[in-house]
C-alpha positions in Angstrom: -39.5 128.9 18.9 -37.3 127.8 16.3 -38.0 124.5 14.5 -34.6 122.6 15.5 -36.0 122.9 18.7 -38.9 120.1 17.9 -38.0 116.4 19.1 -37.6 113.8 16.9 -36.3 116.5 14.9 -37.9 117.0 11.7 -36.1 114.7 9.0 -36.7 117.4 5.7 -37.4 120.4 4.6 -38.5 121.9 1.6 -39.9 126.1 0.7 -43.4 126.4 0.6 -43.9 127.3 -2.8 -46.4 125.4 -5.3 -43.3 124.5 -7.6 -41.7 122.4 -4.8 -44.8 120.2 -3.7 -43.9 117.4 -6.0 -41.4 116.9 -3.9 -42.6 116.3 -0.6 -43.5 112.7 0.4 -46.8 111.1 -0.4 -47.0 109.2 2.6 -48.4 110.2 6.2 -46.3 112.6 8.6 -46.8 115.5 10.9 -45.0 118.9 9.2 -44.1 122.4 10.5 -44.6 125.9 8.5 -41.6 128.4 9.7 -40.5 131.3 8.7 -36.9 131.8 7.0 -34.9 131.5 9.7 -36.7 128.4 11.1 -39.5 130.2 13.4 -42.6 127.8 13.5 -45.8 129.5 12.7 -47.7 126.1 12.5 -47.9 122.5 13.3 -49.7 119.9 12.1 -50.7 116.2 10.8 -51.8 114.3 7.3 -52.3 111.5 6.0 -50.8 112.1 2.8 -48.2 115.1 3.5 -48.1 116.5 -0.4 -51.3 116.8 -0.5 -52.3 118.2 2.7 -48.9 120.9 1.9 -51.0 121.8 -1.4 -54.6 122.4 0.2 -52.2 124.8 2.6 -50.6 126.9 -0.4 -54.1 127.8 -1.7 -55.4 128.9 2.3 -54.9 132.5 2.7 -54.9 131.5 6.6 -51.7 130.1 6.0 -50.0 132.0 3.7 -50.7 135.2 5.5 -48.0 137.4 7.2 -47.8 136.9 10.9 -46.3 139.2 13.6 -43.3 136.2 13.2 -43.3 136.5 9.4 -44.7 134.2 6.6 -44.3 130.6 6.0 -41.5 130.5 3.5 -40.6 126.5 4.5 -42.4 123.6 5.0 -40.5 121.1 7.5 -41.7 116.8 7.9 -41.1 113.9 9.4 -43.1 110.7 8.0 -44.6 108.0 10.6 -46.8 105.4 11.1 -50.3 106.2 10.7 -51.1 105.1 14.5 -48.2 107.4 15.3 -49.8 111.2 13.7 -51.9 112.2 16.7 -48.9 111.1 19.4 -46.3 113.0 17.0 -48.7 116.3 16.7 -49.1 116.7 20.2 -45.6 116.2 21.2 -44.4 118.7 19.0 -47.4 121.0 20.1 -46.4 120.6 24.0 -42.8 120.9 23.3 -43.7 124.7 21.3 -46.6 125.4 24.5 -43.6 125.0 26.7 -40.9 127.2 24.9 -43.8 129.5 24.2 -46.7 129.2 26.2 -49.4 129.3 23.8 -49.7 126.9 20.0 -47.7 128.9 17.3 -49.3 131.9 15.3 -51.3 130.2 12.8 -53.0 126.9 14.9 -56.4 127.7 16.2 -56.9 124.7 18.1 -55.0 121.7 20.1 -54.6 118.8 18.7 -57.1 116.0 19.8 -56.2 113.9 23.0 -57.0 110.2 22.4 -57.6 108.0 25.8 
C-alpha cells in the first residue's frame, strides 16, 4: 500500500538517513517508513518524533531489506498527545484493509484503549 493512501494524509516527509534527523519535528506524531516510491513498510507512534526516528536508524530491524524494499523515507504527521494511539490504529486499519495484514516490519497491533 502506498503511503498517499493513509488518511489524514501524512503532512511531511523527510529520507531516513542520520544526516536529515535534525530536521524532523521534536514534538509528538505517529510516522510511516516507505520505501522509494512511497510503499509503507512500517507504522508507528512517539512522543517525541526525532528522537524516536533516531533510535530507528541505529535498529537493524528497521533498516533491513524487506521483500518491499528498504526504508529510504520517513513520512509524519504531529498531533495531540491524547490523539497518538487513535492516529496509529487508523492508519494501521486503513493498511489491514488495503492489505490484509500490518506492513512488513510491525510485529504487533497497536494497543486498543476502552
Amino acid at each position: 500500500m502506498k503511503v498517499d493512501k493513509l488518511s489524514p494524509p501524512v503532512a511531511g516527509s523527510e529520507p531516513f538517513r542520520k544526516s536529515r534527523e535534525r530536521f524532523l519535528p521534536d514534538r509528538p506524531g505517529c510516522y510511516v517508513l516507505t520505501t522509494f516510491d512511497g510503499e509503507v513498510l512500517y507504522i508507528g507512534l512517539a512522543n517525541c518524533l526525532r528522537r524516536r526516528i533516531a533510535q530507528h536508524l541505529e535498529s537493524p530491524s528497521k533498516t533491513a531489506l524487506t521483500l518491499q524494499g528498504r526504508a529510504v523515507l520517513v513520512h509524519w504527521r504531529t498531533t495531540d498527545p491524547l490523539e497518538l494511539e487513535k492516529l496509529e490504529r487508523t492508519w494501521l486499519l486503513i493498511h489491514e484493509q488495503h492489505e490484509a495484514k500490518l506492513p512488513a516490519l510491525n510485529s504487533v497491533h497497536s494497543p486498543v484503549s476502552v
